[in-house]
mmJSON file of the N, C-alpha and C atoms, coordinates in Angstrom:
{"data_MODEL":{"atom_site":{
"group_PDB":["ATOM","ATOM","ATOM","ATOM","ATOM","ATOM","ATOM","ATOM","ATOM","ATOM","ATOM","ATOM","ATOM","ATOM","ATOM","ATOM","ATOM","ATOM","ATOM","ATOM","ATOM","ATOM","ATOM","ATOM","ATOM","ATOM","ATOM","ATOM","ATOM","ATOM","ATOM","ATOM","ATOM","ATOM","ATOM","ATOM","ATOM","ATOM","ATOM","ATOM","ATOM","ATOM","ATOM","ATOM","ATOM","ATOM","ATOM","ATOM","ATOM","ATOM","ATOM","ATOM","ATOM","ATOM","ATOM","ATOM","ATOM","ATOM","ATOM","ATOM","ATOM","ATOM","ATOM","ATOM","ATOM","ATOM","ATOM","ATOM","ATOM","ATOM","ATOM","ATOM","ATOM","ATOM","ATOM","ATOM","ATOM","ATOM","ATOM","ATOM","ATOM","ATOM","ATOM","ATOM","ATOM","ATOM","ATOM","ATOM","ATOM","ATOM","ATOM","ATOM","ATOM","ATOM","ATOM","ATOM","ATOM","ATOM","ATOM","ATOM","ATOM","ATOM","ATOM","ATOM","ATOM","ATOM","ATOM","ATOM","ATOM","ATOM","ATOM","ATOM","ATOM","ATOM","ATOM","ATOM","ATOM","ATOM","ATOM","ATOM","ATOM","ATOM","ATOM","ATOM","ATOM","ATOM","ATOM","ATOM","ATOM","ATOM","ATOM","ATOM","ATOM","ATOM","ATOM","ATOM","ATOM","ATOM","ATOM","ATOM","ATOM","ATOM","ATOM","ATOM","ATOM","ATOM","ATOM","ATOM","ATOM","ATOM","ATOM","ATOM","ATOM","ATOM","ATOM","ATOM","ATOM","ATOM","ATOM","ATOM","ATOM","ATOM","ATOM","ATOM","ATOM","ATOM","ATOM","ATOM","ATOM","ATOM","ATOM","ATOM","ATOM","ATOM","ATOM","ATOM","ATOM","ATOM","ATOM","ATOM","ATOM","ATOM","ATOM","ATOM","ATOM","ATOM","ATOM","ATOM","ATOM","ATOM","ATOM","ATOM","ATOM","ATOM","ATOM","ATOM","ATOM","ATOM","ATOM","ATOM","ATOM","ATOM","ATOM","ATOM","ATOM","ATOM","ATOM","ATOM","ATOM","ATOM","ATOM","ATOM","ATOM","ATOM","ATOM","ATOM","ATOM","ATOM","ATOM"],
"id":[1,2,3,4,5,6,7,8,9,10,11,12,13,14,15,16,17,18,19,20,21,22,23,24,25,26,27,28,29,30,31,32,33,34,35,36,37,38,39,40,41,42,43,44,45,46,47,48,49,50,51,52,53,54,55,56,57,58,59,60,61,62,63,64,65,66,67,68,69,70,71,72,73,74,75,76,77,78,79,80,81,82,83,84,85,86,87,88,89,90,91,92,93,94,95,96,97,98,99,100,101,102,103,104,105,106,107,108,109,110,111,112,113,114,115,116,117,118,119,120,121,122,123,124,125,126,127,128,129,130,131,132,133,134,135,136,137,138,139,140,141,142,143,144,145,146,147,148,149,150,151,152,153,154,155,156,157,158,159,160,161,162,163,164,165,166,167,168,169,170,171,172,173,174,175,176,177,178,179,180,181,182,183,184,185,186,187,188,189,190,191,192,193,194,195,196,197,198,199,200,201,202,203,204,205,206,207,208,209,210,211,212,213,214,215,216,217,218,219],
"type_symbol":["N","C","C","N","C","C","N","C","C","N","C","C","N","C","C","N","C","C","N","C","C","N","C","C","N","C","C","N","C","C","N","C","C","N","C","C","N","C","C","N","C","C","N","C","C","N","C","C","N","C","C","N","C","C","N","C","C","N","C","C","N","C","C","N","C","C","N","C","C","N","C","C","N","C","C","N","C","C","N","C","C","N","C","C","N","C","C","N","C","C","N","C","C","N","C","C","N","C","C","N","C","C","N","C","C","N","C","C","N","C","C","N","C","C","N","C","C","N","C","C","N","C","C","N","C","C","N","C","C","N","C","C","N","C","C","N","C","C","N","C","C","N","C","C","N","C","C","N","C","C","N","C","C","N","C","C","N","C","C","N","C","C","N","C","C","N","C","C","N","C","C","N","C","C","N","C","C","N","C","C","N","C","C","N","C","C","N","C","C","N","C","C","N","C","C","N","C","C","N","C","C","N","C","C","N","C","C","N","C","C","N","C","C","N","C","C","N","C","C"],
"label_atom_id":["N","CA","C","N","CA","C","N","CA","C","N","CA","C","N","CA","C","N","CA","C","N","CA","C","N","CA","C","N","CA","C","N","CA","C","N","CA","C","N","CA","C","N","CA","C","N","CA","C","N","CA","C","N","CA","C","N","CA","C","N","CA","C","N","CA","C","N","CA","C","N","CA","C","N","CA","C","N","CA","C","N","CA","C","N","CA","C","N","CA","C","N","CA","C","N","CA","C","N","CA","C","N","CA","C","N","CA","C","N","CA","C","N","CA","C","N","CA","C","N","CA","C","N","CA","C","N","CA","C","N","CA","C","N","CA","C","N","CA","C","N","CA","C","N","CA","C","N","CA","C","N","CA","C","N","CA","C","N","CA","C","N","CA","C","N","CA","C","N","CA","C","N","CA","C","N","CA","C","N","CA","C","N","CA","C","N","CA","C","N","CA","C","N","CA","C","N","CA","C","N","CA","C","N","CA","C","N","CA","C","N","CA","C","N","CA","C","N","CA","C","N","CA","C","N","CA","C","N","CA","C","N","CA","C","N","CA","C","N","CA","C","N","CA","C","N","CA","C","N","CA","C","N","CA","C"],
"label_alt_id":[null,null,null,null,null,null,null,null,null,null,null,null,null,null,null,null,null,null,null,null,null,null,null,null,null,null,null,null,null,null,null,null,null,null,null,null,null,null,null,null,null,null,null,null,null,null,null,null,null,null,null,null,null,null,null,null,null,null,null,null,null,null,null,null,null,null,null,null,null,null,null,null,null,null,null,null,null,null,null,null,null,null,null,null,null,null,null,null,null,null,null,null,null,null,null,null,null,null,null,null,null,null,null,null,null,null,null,null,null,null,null,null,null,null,null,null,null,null,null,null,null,null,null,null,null,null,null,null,null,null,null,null,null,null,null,null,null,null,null,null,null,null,null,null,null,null,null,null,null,null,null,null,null,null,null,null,null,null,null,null,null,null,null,null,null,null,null,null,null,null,null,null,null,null,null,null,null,null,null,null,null,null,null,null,null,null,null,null,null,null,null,null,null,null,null,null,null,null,null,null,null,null,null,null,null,null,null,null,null,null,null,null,null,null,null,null,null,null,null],
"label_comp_id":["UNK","UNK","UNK","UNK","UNK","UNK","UNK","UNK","UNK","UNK","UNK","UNK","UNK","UNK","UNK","UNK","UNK","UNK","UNK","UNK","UNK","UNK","UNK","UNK","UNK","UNK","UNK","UNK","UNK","UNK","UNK","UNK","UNK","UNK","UNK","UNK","UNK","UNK","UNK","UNK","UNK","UNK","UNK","UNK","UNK","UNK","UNK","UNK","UNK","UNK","UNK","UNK","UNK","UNK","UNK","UNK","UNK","UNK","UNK","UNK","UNK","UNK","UNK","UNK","UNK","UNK","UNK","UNK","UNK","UNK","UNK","UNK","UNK","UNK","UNK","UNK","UNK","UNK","UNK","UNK","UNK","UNK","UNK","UNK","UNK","UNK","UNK","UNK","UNK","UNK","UNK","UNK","UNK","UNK","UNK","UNK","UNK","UNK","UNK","UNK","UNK","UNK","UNK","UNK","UNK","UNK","UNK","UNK","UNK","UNK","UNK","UNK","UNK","UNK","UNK","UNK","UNK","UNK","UNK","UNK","UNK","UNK","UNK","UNK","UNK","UNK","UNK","UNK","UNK","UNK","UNK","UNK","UNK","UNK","UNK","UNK","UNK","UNK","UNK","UNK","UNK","UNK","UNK","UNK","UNK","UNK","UNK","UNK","UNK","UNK","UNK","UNK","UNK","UNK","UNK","UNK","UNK","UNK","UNK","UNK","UNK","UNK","UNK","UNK","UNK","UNK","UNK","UNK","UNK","UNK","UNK","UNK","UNK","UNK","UNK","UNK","UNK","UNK","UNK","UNK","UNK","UNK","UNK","UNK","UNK","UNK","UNK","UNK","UNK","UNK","UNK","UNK","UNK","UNK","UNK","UNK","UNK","UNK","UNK","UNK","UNK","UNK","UNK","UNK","UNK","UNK","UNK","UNK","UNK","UNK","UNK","UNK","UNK","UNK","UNK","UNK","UNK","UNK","UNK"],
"label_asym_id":["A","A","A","A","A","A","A","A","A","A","A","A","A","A","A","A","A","A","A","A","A","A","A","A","A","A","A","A","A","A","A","A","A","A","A","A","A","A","A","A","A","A","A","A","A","A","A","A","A","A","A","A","A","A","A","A","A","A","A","A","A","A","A","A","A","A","A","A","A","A","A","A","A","A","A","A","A","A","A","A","A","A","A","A","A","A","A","A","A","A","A","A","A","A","A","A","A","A","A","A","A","A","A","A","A","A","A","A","A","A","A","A","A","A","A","A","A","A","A","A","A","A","A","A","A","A","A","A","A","A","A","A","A","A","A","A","A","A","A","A","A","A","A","A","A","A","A","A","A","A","A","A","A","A","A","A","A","A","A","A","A","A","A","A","A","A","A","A","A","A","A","A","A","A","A","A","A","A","A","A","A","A","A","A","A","A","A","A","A","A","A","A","A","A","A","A","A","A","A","A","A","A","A","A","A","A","A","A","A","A","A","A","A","A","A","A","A","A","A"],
"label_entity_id":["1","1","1","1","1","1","1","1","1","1","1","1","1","1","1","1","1","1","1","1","1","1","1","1","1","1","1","1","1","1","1","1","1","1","1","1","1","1","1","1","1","1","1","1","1","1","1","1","1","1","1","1","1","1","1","1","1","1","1","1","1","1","1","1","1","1","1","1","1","1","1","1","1","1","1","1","1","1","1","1","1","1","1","1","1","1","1","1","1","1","1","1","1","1","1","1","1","1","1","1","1","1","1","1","1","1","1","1","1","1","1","1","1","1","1","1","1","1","1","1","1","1","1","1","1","1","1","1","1","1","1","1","1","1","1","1","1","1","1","1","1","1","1","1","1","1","1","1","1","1","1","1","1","1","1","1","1","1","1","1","1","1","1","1","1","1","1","1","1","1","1","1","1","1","1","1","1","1","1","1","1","1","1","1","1","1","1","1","1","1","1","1","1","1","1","1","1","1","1","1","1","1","1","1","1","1","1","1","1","1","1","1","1","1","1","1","1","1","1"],
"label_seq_id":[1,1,1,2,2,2,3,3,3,4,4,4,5,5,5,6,6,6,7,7,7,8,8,8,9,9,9,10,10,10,11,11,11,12,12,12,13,13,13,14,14,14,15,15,15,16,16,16,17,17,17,18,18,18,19,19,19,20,20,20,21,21,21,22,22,22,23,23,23,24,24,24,25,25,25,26,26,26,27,27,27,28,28,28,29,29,29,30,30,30,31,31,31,32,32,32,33,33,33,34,34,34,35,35,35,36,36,36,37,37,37,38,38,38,39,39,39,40,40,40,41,41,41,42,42,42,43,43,43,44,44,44,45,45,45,46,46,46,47,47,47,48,48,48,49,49,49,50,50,50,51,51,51,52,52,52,53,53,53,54,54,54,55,55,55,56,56,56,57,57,57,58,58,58,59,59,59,60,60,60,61,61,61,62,62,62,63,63,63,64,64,64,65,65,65,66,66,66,67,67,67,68,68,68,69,69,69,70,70,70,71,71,71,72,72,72,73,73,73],
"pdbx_PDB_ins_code":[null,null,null,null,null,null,null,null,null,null,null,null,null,null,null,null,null,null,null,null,null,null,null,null,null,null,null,null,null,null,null,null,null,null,null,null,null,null,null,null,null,null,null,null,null,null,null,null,null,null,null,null,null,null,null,null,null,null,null,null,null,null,null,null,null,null,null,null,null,null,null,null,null,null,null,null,null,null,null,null,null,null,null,null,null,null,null,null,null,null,null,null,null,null,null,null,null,null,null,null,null,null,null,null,null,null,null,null,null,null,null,null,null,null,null,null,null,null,null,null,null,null,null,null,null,null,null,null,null,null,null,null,null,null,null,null,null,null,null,null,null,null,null,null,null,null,null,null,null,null,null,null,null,null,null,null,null,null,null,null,null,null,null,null,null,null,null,null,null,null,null,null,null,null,null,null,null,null,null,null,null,null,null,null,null,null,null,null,null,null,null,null,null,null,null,null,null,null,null,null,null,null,null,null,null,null,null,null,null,null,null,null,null,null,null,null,null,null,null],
"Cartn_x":[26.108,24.81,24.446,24.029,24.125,25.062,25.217,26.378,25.716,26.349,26.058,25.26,25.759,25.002,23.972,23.558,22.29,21.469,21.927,21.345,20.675,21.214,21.057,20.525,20.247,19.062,17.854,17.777,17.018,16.121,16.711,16.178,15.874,16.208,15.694,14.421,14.409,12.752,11.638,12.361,11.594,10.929,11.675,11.206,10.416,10.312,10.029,8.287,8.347,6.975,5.987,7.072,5.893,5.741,6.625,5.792,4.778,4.698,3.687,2.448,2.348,1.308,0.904,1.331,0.989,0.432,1.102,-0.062,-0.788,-1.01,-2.491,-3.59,-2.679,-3.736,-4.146,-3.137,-3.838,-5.016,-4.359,-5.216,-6.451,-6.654,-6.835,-8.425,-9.333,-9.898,-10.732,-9.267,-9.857,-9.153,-8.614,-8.411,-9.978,-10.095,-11.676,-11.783,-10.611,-10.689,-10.386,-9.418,-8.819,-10.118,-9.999,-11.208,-12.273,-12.245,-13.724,-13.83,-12.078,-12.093,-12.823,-12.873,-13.463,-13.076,-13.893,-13.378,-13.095,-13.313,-12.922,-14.971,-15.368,-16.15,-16.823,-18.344,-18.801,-20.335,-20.597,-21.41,-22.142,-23.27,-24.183,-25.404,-25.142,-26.758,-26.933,-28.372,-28.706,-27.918,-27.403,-26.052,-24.481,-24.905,-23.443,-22.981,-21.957,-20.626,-19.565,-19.91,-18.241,-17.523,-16.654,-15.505,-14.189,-14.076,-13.543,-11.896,-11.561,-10.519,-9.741,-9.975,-9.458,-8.159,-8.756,-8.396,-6.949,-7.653,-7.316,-5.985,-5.96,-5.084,-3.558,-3.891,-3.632,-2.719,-3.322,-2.906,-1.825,-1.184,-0.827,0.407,-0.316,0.73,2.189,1.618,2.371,3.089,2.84,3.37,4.342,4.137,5.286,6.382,5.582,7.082,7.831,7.284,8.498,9.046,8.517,9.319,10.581,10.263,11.258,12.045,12.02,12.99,13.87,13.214,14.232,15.237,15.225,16.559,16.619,16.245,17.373,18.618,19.243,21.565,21.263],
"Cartn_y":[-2.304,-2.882,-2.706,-1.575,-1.407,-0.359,-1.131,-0.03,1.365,2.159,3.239,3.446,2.044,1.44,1.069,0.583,-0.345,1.306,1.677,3.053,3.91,4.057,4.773,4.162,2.637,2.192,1.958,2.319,2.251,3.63,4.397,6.087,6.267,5.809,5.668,5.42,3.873,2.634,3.789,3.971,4.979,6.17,6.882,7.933,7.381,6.536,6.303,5.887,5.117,4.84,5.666,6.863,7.629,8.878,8.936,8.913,8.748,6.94,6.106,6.369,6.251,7.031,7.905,8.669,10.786,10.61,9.591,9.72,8.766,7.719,6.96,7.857,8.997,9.804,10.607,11.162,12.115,11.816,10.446,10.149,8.708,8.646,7.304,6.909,8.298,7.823,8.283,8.605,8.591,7.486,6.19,4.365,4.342,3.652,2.669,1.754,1.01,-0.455,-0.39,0.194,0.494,0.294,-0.069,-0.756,-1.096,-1.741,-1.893,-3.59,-4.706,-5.402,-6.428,-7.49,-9.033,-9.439,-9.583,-9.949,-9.215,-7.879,-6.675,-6.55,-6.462,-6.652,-5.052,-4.654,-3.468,-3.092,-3.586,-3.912,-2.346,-2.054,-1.154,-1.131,-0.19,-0.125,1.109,1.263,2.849,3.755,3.461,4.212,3.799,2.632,2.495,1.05,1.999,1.516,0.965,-0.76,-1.703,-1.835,-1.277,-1.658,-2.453,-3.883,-4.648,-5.151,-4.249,-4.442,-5.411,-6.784,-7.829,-8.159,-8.408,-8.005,-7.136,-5.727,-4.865,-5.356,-5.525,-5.537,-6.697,-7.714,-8.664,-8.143,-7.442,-7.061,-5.777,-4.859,-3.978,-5.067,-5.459,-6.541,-6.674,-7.669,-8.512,-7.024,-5.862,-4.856,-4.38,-4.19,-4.046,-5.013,-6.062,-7.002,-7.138,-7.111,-6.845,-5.607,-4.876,-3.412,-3.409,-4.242,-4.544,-5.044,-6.491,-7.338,-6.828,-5.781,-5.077,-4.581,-3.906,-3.201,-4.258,-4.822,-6.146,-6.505,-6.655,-6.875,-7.975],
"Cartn_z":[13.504,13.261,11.787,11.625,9.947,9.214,8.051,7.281,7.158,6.299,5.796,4.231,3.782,2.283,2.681,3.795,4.279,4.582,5.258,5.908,5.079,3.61,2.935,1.944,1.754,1.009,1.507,3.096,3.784,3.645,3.8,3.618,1.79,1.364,-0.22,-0.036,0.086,-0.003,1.196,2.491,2.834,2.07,1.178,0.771,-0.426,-1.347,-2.14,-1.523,-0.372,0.092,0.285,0.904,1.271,-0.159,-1.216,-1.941,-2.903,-2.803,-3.32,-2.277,-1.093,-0.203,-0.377,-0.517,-1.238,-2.59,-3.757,-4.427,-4.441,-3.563,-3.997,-2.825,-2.114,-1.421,-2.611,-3.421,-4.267,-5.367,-5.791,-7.145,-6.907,-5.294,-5.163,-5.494,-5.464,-5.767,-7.54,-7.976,-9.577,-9.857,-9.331,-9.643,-9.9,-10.463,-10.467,-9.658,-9.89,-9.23,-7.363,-7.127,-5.422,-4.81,-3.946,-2.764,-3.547,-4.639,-5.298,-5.935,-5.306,-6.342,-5.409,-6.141,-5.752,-4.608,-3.54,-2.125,-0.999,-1.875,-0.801,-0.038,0.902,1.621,2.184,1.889,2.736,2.291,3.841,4.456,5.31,4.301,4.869,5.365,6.769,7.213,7.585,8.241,8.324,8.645,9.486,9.957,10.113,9.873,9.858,8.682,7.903,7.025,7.571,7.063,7.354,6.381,6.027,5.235,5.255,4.774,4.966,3.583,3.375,1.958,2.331,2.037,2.017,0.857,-0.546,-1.522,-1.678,-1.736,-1.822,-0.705,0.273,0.971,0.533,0.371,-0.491,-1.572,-2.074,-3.878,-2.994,-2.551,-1.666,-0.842,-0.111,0.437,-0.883,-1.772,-2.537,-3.293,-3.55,-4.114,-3.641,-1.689,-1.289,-1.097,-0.86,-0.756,-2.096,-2.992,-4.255,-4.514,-3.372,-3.656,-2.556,-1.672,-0.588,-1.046,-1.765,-2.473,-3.19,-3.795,-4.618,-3.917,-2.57,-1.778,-0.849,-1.11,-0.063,-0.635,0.864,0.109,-0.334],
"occupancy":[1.0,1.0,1.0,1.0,1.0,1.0,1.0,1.0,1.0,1.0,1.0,1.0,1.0,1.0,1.0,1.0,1.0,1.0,1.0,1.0,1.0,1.0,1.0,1.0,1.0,1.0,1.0,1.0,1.0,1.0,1.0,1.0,1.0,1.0,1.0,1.0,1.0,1.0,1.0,1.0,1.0,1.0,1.0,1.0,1.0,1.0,1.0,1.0,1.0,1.0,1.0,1.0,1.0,1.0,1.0,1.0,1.0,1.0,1.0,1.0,1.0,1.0,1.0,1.0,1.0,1.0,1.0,1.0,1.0,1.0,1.0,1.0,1.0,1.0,1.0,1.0,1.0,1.0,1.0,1.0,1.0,1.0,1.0,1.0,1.0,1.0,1.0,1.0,1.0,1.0,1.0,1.0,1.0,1.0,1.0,1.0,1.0,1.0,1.0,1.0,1.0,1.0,1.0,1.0,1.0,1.0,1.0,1.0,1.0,1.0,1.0,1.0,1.0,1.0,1.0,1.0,1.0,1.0,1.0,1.0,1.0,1.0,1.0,1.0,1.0,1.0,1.0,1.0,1.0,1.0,1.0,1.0,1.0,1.0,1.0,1.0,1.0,1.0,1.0,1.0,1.0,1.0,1.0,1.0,1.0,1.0,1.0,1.0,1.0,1.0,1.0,1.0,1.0,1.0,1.0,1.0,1.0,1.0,1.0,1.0,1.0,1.0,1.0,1.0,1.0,1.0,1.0,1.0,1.0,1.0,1.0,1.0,1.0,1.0,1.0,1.0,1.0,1.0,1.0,1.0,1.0,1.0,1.0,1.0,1.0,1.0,1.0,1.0,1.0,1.0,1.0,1.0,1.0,1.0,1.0,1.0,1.0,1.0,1.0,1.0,1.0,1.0,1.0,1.0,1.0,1.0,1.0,1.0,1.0,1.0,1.0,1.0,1.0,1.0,1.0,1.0,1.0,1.0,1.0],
"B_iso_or_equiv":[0.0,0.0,0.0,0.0,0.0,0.0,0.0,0.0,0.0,0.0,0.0,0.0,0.0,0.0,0.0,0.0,0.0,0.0,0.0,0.0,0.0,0.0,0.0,0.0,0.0,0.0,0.0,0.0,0.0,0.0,0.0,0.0,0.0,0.0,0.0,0.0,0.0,0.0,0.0,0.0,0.0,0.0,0.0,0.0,0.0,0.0,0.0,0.0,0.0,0.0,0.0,0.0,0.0,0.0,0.0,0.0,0.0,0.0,0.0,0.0,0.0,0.0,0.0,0.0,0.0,0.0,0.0,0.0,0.0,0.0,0.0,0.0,0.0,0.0,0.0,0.0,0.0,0.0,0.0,0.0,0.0,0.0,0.0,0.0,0.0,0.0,0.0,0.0,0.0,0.0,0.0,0.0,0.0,0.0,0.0,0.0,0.0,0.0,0.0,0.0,0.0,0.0,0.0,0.0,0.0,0.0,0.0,0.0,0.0,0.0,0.0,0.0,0.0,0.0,0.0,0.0,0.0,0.0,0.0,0.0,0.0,0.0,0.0,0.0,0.0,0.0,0.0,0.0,0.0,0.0,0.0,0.0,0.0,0.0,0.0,0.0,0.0,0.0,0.0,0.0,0.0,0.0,0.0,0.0,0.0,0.0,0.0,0.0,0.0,0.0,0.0,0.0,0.0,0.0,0.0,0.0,0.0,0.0,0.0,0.0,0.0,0.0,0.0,0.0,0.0,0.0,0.0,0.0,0.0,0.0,0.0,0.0,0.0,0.0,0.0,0.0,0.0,0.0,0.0,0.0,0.0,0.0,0.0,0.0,0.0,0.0,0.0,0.0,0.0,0.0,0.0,0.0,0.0,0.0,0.0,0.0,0.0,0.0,0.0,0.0,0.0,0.0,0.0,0.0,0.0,0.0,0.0,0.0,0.0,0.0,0.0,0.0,0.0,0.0,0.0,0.0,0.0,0.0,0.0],
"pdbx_formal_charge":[null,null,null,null,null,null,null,null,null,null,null,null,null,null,null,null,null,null,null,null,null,null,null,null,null,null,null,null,null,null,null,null,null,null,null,null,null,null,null,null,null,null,null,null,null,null,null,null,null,null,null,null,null,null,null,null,null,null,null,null,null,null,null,null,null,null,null,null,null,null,null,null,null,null,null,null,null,null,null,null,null,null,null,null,null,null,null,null,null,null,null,null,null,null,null,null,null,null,null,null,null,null,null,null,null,null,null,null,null,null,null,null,null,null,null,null,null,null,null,null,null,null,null,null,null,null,null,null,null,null,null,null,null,null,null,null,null,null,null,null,null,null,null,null,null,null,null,null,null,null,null,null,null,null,null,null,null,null,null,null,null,null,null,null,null,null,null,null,null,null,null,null,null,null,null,null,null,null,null,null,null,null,null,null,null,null,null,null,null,null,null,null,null,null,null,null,null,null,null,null,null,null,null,null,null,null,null,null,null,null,null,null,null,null,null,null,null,null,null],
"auth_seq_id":[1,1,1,2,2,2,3,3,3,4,4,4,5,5,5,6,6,6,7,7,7,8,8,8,9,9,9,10,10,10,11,11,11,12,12,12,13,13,13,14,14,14,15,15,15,16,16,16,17,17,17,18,18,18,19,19,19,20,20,20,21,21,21,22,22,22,23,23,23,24,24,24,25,25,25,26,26,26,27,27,27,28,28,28,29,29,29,30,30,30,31,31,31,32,32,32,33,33,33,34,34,34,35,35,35,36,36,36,37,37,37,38,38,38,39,39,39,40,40,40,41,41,41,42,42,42,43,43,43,44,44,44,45,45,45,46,46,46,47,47,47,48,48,48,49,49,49,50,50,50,51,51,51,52,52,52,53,53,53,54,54,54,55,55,55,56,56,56,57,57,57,58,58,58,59,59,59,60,60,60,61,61,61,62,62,62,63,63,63,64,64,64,65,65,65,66,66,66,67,67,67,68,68,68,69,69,69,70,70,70,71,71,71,72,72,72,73,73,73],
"auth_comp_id":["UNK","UNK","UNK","UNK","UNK","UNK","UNK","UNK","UNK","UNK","UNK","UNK","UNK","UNK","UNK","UNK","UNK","UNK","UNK","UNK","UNK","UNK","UNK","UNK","UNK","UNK","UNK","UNK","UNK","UNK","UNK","UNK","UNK","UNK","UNK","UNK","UNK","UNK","UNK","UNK","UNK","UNK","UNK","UNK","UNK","UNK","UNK","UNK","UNK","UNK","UNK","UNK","UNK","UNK","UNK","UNK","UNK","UNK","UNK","UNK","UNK","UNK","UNK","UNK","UNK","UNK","UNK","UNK","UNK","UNK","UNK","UNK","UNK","UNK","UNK","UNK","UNK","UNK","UNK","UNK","UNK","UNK","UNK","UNK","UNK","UNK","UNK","UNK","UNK","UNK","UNK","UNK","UNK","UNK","UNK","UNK","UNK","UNK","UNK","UNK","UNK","UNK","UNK","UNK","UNK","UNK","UNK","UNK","UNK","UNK","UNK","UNK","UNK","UNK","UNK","UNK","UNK","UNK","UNK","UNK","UNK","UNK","UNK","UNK","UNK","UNK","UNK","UNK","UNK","UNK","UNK","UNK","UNK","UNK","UNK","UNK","UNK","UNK","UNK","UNK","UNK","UNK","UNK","UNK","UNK","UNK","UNK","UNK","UNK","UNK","UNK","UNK","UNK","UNK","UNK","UNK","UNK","UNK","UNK","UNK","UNK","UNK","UNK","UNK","UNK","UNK","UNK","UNK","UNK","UNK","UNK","UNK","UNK","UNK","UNK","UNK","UNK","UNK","UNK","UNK","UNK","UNK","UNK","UNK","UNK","UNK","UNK","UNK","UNK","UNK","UNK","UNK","UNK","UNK","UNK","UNK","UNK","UNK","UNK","UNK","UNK","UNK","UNK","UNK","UNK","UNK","UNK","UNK","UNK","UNK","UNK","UNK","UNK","UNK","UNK","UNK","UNK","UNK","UNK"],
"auth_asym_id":["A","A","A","A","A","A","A","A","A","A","A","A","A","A","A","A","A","A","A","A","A","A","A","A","A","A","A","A","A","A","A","A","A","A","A","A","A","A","A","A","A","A","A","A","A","A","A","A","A","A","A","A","A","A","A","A","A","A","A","A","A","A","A","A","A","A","A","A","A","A","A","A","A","A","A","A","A","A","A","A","A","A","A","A","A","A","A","A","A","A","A","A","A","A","A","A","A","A","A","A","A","A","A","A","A","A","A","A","A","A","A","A","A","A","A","A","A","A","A","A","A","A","A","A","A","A","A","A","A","A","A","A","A","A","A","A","A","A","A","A","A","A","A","A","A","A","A","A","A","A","A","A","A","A","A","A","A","A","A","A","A","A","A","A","A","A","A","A","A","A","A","A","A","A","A","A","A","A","A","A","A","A","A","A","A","A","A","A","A","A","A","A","A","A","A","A","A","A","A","A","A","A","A","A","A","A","A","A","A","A","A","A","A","A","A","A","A","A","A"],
"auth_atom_id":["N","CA","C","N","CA","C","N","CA","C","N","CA","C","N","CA","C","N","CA","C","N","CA","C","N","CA","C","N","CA","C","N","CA","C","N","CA","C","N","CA","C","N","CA","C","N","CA","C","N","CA","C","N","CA","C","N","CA","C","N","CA","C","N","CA","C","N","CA","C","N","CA","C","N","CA","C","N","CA","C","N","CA","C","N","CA","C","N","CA","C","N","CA","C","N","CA","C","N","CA","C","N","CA","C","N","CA","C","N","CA","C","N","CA","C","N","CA","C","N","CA","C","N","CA","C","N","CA","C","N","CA","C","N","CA","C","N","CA","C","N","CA","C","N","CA","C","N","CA","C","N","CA","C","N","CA","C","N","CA","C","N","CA","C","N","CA","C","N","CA","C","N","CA","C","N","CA","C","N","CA","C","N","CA","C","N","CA","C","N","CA","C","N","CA","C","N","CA","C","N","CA","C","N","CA","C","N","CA","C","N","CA","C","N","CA","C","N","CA","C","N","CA","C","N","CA","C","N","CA","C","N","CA","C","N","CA","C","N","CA","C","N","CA","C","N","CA","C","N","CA","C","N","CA","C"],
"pdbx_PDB_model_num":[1,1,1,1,1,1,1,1,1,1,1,1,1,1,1,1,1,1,1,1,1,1,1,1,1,1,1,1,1,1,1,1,1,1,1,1,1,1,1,1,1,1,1,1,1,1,1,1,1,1,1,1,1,1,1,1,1,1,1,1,1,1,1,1,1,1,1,1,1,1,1,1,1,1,1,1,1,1,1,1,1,1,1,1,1,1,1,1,1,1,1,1,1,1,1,1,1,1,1,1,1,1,1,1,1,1,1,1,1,1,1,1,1,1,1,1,1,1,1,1,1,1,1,1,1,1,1,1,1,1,1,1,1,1,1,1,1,1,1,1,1,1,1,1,1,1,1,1,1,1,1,1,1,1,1,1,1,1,1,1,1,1,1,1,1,1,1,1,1,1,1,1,1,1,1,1,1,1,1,1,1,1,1,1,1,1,1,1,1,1,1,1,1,1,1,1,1,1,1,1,1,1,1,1,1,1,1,1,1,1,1,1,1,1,1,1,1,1,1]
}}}
């Protein structure tokens, strides 16, 4: 099913994700911009906060798929 080259560029892009995760946990919210850009959506009332990162999601999206592209055979 898969090689051992596949396997092991697989466990790379893995590790590499999660440590792009670890730090946009660490530093995410000294970004300015992260959940704050144009289109990203949040919606407050007395008690309750909707947060809608549209945007944000978008821009994230397109980051990983060129990070994917890159370890594709």
């Amino acid at each position: 099913m898969f090689g051992l080259g596949a396997f092991g560029k697989m466990l790379i892009l893995l590790g590499v994700l999660i440590v792009v995760v670890g730090l946009l946990l660490l530093f995410g919210e000294k970004i300015p911009w992260a959940g704050r850009l144009p289109g990203d959506i949040i919606m407050k009332k007395e008690k309750l906060t909707i947060y809608l990162p549209f945007t944000t999601c978008i821009v994230i999206s397109i980051l990983l798929t060129l990070l994917f592209a890159l370890f594709r055979e």
